[in-house]
N, C-alpha and C positions, 0 to 999 in steps of 0.2 A: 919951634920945629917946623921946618918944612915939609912936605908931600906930595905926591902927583897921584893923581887919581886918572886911571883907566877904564874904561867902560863901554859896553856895548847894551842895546837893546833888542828885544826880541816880540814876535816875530818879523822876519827880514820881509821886506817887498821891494825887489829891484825895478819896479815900475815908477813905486812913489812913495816917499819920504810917510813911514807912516804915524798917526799924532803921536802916539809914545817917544816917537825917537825927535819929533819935531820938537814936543816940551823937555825933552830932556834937554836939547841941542839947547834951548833958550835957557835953561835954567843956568847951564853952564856958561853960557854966553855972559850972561847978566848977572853971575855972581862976583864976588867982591876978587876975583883970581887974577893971576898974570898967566903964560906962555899957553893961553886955550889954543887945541888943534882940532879943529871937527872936522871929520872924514865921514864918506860913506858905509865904512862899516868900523869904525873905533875913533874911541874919542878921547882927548888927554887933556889935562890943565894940571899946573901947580900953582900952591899956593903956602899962605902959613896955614898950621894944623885947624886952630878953628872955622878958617875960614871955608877948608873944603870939605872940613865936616859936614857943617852946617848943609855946603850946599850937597853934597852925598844925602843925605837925610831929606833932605826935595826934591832932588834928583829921582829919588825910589817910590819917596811918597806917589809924586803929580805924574811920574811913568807909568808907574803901577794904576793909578786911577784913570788914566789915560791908553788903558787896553796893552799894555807891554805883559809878558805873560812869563817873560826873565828878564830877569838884568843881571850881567856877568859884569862886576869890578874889580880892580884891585886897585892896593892903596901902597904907595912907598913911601916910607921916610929918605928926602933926598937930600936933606942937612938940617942945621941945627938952629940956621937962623932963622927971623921971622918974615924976613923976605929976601 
């Protein structure tokens, strides 16, 4: 199964990228994913299921421990295959 994972972090500072949203942005970056999109305020990748598990689950983790105070996602099934 495939998926795309959407996501923002909180809170915003349009001055400067702040750590929550900076570790987030690498987690995604450097996870095992294809079509990443980092924006200044939303962020997309797909991948196959486990793999954007995985990285959702570090994503929340190292955000969260990294001062983020939400994190808004959502998760699609965008088909069947594995990649």
């Amino acid at each position: 199964m495939r998926l795309r994972v959407e996501f923002t972090t909180e809170p915003f500072d349009l001055d400067e990228a702040p750590a929550h949203a900076v570790v987030a942005r690498e987690v995604i970056q450097t996870a095992d994913l294809d079509a990443v999109d980092v924006g200044p305020f939303g962020n997309t990748a797909e991948g196959g299921a486990d793999q954007v598990l995985t990285a959702v689950d570090s994503l929340l983790r190292r955000a969260l421990a990294s001062g983020a105070t939400r994190v808004s996602l959502q998760v699609n099934v965008i088909g069947e295959g594995s990649k």
